[in-house]
GUMI-823522 format. One record per residue: y, z, x of N, C-alpha, C in turn; residue in three letters. Coordinates in steps of 0.001 Angstrom, whole numbers, padded with zeros to 6 digits, always signed. Example, Ala and Ser with C-alpha at 12.3 -4.5 7.8 and 13.67 -1.06 7.14 Angstrom:
% GUMI-823522
-005690+007800+013190-004500+007800+012300-003300+007800+013200ala-002250+007080+012850-001060+007140+013670+000030+007870+012900ser
//
This chain:
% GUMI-823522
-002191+025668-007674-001247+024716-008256-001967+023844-009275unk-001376+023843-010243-001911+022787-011545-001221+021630-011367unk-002664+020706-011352-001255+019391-010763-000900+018173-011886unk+000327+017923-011859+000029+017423-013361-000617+015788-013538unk-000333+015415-014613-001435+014217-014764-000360+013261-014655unk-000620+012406-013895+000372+011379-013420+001196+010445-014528unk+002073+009456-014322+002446+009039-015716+001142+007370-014991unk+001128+007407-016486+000651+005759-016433+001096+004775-016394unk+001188+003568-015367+001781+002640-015315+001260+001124-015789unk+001641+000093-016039+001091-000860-016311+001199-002301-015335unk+000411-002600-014569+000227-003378-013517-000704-004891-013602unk+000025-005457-014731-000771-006813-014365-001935-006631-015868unk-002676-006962-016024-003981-006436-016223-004524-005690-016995unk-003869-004354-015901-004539-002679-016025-003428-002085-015756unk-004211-000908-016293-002986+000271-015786-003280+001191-014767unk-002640+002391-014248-002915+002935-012845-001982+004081-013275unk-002555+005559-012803-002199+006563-013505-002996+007162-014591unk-002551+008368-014768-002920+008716-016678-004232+008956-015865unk-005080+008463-017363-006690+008842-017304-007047+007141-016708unk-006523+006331-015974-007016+004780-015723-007862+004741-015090unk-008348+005896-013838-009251+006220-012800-008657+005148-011650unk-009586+004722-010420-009017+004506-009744-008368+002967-009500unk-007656+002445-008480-007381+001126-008076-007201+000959-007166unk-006978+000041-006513-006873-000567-004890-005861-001723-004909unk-005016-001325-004056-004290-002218-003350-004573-003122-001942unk-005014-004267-001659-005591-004712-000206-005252-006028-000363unk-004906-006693+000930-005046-007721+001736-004689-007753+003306unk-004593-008865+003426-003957-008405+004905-002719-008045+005321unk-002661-007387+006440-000930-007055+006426+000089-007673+006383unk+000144-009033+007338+000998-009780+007197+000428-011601+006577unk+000926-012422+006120+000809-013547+005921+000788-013967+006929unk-000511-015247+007944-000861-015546+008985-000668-016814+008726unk-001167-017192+007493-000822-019152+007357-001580-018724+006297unk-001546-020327+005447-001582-020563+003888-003512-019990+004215unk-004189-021136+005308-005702-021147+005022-006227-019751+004868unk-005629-018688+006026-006115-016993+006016-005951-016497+004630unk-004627-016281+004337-004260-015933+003291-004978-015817+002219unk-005657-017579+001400-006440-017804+000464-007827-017561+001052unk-007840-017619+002027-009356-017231+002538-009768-015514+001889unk-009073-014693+002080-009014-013332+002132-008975-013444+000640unk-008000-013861+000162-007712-013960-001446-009250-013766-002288unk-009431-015389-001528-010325-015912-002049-011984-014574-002317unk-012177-014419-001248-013511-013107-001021-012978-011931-002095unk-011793-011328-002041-011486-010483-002753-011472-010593-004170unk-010944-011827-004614-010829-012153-006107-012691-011916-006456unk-013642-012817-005798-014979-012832-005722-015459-011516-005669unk-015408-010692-005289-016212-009636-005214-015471-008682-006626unk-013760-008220-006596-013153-007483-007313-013766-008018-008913unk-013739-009314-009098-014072-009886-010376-015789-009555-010334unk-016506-009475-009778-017851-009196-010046-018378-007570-010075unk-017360-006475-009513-017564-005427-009501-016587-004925-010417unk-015528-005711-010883-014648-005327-011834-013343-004008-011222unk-013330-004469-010058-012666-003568-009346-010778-004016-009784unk-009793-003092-010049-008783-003055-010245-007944-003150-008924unk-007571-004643-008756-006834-004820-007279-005694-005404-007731unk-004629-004914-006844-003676-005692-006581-003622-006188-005122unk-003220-007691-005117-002886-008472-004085-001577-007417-002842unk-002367-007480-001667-000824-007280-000916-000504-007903+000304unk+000347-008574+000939+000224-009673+001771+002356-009066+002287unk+002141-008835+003420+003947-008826+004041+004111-010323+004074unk+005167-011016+003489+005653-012008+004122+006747-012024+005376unk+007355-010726+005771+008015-010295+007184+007487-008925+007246unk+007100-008664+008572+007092-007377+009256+008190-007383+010381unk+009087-006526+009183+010256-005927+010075+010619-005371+011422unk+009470-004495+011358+009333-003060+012474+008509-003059+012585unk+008027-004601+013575+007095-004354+014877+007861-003649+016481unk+006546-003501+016877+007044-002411+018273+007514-003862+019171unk+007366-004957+019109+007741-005898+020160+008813-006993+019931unk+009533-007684+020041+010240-008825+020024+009147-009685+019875unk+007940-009832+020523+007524-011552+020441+006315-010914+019391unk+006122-009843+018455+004602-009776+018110+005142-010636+016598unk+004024-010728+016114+004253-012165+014998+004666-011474+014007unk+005401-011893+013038+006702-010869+011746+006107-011526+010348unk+005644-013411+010699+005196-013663+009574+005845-014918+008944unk+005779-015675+007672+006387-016974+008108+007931-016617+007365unk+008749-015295+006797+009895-015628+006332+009305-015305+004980unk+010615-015043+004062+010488-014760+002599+010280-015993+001518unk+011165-017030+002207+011073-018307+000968+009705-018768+001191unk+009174-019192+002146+007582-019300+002687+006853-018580+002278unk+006911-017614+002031+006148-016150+002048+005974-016216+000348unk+007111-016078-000234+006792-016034-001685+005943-016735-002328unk+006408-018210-002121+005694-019621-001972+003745-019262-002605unk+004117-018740-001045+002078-018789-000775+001663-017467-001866unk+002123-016129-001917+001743-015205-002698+002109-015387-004041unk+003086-016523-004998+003429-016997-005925+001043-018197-006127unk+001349-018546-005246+000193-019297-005123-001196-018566-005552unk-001564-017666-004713-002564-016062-004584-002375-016036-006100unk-000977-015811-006542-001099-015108-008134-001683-016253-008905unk-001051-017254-008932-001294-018680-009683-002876-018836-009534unk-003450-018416-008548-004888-019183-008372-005914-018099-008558unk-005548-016897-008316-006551-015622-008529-006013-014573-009290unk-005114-014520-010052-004840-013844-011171-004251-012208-010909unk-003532-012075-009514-003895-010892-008817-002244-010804-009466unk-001915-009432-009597-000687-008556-009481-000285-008647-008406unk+000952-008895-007632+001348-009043-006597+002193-007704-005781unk+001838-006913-004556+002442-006094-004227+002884-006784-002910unk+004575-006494-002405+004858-007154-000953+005760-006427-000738unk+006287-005741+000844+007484-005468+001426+008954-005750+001061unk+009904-004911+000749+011165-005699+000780+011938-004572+001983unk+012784-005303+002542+013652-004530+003749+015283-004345+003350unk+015558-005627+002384+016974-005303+002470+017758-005285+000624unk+018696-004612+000600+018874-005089-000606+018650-005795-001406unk+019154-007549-000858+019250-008428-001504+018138-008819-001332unk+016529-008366-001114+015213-009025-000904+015158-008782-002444unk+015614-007788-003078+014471-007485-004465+014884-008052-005320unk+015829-008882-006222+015703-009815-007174+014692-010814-006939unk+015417-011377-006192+014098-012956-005349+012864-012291-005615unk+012606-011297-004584+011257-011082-004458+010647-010675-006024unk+011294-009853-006457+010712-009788-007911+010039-010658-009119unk+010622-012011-008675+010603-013114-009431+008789-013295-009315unk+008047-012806-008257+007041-013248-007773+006169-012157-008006unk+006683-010956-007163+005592-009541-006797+005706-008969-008027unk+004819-008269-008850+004765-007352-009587+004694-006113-009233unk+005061-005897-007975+005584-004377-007023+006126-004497-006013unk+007434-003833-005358+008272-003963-004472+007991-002515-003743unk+007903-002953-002518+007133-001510-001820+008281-001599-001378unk+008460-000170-000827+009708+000346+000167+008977+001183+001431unk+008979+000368+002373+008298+000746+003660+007954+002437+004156unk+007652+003041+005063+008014+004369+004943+009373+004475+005751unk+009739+003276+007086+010790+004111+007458+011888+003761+006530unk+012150+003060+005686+013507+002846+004663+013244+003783+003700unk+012492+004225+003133+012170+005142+002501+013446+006051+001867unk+014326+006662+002844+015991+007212+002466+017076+006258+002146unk+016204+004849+002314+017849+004065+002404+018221+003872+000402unk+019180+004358+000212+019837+004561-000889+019735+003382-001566unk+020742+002287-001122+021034+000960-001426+019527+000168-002074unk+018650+000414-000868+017146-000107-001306+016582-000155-002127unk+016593+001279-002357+015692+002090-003677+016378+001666-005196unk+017605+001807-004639+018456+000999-006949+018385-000593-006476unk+018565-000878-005237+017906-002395-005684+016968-002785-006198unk+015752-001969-005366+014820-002383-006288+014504-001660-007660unk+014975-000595-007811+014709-000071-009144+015446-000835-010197unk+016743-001328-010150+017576-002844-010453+016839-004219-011097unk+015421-004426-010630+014514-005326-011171+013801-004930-011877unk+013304-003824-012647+012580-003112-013107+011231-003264-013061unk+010961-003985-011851+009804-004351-011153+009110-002355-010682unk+007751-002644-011056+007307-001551-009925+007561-001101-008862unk+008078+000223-008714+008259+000360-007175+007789+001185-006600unk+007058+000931-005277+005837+001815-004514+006951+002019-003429unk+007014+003613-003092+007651+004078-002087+006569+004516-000709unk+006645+004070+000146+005529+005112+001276+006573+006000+001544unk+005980+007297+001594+006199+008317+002503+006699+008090+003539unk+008306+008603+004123+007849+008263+005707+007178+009100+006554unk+006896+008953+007387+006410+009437+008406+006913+011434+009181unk+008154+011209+008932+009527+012508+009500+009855+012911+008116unk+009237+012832+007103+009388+013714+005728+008274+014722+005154unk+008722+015798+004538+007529+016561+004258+007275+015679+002610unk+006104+016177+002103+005705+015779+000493+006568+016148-000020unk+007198+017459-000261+008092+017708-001031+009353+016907-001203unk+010048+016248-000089+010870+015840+000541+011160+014505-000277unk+009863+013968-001005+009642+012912-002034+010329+012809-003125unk+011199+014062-003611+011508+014394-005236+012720+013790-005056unk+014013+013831-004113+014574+013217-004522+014849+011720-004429unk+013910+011067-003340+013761+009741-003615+013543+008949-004915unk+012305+009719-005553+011903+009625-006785+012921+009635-007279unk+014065+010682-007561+015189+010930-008603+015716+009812-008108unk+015891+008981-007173+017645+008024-007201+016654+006819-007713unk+015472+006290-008076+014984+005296-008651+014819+005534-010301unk+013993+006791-010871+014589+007439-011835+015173+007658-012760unk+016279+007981-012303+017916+008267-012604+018877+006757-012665unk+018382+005933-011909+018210+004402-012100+017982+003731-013286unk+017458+004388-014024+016766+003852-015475+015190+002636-015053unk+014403+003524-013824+013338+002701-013918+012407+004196-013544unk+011644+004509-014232+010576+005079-014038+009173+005068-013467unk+009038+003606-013429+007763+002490-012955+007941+002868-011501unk+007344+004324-011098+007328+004331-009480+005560+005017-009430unk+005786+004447-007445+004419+005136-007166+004659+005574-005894unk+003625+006462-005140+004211+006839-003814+003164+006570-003459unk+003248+006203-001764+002139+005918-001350+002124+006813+000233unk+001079+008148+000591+000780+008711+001897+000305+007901+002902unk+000927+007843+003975+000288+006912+005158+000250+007469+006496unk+000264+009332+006287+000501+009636+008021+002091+010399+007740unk+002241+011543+008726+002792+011790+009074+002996+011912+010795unk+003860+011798+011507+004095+011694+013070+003790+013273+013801unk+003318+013583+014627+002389+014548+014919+002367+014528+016648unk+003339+014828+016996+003809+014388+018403+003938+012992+018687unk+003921+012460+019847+004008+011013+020381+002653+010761+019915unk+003127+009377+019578+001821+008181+019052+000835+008896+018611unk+000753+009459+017197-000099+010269+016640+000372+010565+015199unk-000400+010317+014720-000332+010556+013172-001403+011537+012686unk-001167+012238+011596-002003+013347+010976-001459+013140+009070unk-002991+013175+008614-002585+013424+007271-002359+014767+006729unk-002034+015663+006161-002094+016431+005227-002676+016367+004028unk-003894+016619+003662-004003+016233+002519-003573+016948+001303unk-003149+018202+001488-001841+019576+000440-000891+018341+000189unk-000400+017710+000707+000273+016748+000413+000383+015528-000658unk-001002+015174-000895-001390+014523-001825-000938+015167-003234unk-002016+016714-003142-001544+017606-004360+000124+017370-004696unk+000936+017867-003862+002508+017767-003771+002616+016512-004408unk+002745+015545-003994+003160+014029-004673+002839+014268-005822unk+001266+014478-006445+000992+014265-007413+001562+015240-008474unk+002132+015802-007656+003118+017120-008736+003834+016822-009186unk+004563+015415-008470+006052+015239-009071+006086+014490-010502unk+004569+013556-010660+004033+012904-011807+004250+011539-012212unk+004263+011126-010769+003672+009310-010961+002657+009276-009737unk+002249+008212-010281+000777+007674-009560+001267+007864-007812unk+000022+008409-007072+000009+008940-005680-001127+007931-004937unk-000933+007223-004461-002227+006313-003635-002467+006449-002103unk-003314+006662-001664-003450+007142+000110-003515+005219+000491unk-003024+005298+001569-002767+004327+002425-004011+004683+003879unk-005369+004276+003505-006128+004590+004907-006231+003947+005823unk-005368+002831+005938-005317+002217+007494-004093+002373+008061unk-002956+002621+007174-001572+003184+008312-002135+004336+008835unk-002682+005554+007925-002892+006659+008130-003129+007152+009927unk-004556+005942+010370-004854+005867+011151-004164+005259+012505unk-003254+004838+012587-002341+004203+013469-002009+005021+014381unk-001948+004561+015690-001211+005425+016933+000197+004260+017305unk+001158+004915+017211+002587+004189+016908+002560+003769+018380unk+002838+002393+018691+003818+002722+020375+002466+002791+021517unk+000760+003766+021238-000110+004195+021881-000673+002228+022759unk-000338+001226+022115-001039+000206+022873-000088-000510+023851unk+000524+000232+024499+001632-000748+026003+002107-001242+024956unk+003034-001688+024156+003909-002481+023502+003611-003116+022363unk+002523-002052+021721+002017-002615+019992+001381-001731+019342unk+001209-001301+018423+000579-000667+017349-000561-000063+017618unk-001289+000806+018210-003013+001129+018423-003006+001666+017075unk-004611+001632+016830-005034+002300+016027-006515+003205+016352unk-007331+003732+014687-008364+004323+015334-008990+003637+013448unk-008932+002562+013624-009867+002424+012289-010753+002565+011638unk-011844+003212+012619-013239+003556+012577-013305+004718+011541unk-012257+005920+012064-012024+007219+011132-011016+006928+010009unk-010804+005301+009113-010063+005008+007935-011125+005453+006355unk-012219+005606+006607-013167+005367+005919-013331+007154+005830unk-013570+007919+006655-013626+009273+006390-012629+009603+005678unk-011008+009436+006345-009789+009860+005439-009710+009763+004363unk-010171+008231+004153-010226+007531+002682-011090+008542+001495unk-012587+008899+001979-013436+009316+001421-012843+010923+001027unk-012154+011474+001920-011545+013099+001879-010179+012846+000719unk-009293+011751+000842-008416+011618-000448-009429+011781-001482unk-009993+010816-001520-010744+010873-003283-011192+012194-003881unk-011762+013005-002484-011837+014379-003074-010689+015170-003667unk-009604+014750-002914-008527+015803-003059-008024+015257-004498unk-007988+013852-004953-007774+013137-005941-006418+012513-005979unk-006620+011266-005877-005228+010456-005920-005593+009157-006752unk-004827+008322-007239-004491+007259-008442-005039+006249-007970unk-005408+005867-006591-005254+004858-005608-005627+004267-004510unk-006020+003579-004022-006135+003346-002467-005530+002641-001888unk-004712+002395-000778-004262+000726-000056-004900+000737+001384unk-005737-000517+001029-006677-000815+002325-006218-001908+002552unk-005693-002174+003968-005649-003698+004609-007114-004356+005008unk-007328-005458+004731-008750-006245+005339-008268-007354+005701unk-009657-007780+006530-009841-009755+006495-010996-009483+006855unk-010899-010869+006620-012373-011410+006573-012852-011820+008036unk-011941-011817+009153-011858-011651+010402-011678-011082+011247unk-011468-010091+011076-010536-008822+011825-010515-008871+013342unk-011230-009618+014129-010907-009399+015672-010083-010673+015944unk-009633-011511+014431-008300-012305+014766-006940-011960+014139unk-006892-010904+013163-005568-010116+012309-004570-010197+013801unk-003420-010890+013072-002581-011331+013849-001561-009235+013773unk-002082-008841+013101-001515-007339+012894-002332-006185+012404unk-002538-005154+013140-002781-003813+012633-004326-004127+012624unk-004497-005123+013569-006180-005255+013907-006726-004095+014377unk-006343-003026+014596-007338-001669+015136-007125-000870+014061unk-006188-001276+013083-006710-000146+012018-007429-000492+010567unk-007476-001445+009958-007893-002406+008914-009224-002015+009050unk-010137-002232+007699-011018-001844+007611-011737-003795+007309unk-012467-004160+007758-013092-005469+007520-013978-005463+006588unk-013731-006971+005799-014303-007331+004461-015782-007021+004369unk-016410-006822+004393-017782-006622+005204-017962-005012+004353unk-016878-004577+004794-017280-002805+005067-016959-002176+003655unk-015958-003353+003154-014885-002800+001918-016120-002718+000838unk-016840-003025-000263-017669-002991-000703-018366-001290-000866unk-018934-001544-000359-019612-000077+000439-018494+001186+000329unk-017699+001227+000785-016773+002301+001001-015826+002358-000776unk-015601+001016-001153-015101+001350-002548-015906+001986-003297unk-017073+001999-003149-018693+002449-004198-018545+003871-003333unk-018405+004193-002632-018166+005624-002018-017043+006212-002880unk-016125+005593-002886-014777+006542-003352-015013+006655-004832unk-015713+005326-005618-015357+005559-006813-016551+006863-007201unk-017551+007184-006152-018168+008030-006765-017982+008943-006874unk-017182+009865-005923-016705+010613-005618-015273+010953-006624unk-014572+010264-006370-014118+010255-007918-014035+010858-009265unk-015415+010104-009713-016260+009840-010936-017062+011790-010622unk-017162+011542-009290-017632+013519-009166-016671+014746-010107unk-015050+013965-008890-014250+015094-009198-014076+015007-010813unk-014006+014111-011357-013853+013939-012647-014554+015393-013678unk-015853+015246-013559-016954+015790-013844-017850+014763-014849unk
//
């Protein structure tokens, strides 16, 4: 399969796609309070600006679809914007965040310079021209119960929308109970359809449901997956961090910690810079 060359998008900054090479999407998963938030910001802006690394900010201000009633969701959207309106104002970052319902993506647009569409909404119709409706960027994940191919016509109803500014993002497919598996033929596939394809290596790793009533993960093996995309070649990365990780109020077993990120970006981009020639 000849896979074609992605379209190029323009994100803030930089662009992502085309010949741009790679970028990263990271923060933490959900918004914990203002101090975490800029804390994380803060290290990332510091290091991305000294290595010249192409990041966009990503921070949930609600997590919808947690496995529990009492696990923490986050402080709300008007709150939420607030502080990642802030992140942009103070560190210059492109803003990527969650939207769940229709009426999230004007508002939210006003702020994020990308409107992700989760993986399980992923089919919801209404979602996808909402947000394609702002002509804001829009990053679709994969869900989980879809093959790669299965991607084309999502793509078409954003599209056909009159917004072209899309990206997809792989995070796992479901692989019996509480188990996820990547494909990486899959990557190729996305990147066939010809917008930017970014691996997601800490959902990837997730065991759904596997912790009595929360999210397990296996984060340790985020860093191999990660390193095996770049071979296969994708536009992208989205890594969750902090700068704390045995206090991430979410997806603490799969996040890769600030510490580690460094190191592992200088891995991918070399690899990369390999496949390139």
């Amino acid at each position: 399969m000849n896979v074609k060359q992605t379209r190029a998008i323009d994100i803030g900054p930089f662009s992502v796609g085309g010949n741009s090479g790679l970028f990263l999407i990271c923060g933490p998963c959900v918004i914990e309070s203002r101090d975490v938030l800029m804390e994380i910001a803060e290290a990332l802006a510091i290091w991305s600006q000294k290595e010249g690394v192409p990041l966009v900010f990503k921070a949930s201000y609600d997590k919808a679809n947690r496995t529990s009633l009492s696990a923490f969701r986050g402080p709300g959207r008007e709150e939420g914007l607030a502080l990642l309106q802030e992140v942009k104002s103070e560190f210059d970052f492109p803003i990527l965040t969650d939207i769940h319902h229709p009426e999230d993506a004007a508002p939210v647009s006003e702020v994020a310079d990308v409107l992700q569409i989760p993986a399980f909404l992923c089919r919801q119709t209404d979602l996808l021209l909402a947000a394609a409706s702002t002509q804001a960027i829009v990053n679709v994940k994969k869900g989980q119960f879809l093959a790669p191919g299965d991607m084309e016509p999502v793509v078409k109803k954003i599209a056909e929308s009159g917004n072209r500014k899309i990206m997809l993002t792989e995070r796992g497919s479901s692989f019996g109970y509480n188990n996820l598996v990547v494909d990486m033929r899959g990557l190729v596939e996305m990147r066939d359809l010809g917008y930017p394809v970014i691996f997601d290596a800490t959902h990837s790793v997730q065991r759904p449901g596997a912790g009595n009533g929360y999210t397990a993960g296996d984060g340790a093996l985020a860093p191999y997956l990660a390193r095996a995309a770049a071979a296969v070649g994708v536009d992208g990365f989205f890594i969750e961090t902090h700068v704390r990780p045995e206090e991430a109020q979410s997806d603490r077993e799969n996040l890769i910690p600030f510490t580690q990120l460094p190191r592992l970006w200088e891995q991918l981009q070399s690899i990369s810079e390999l496949l390139q020639g």
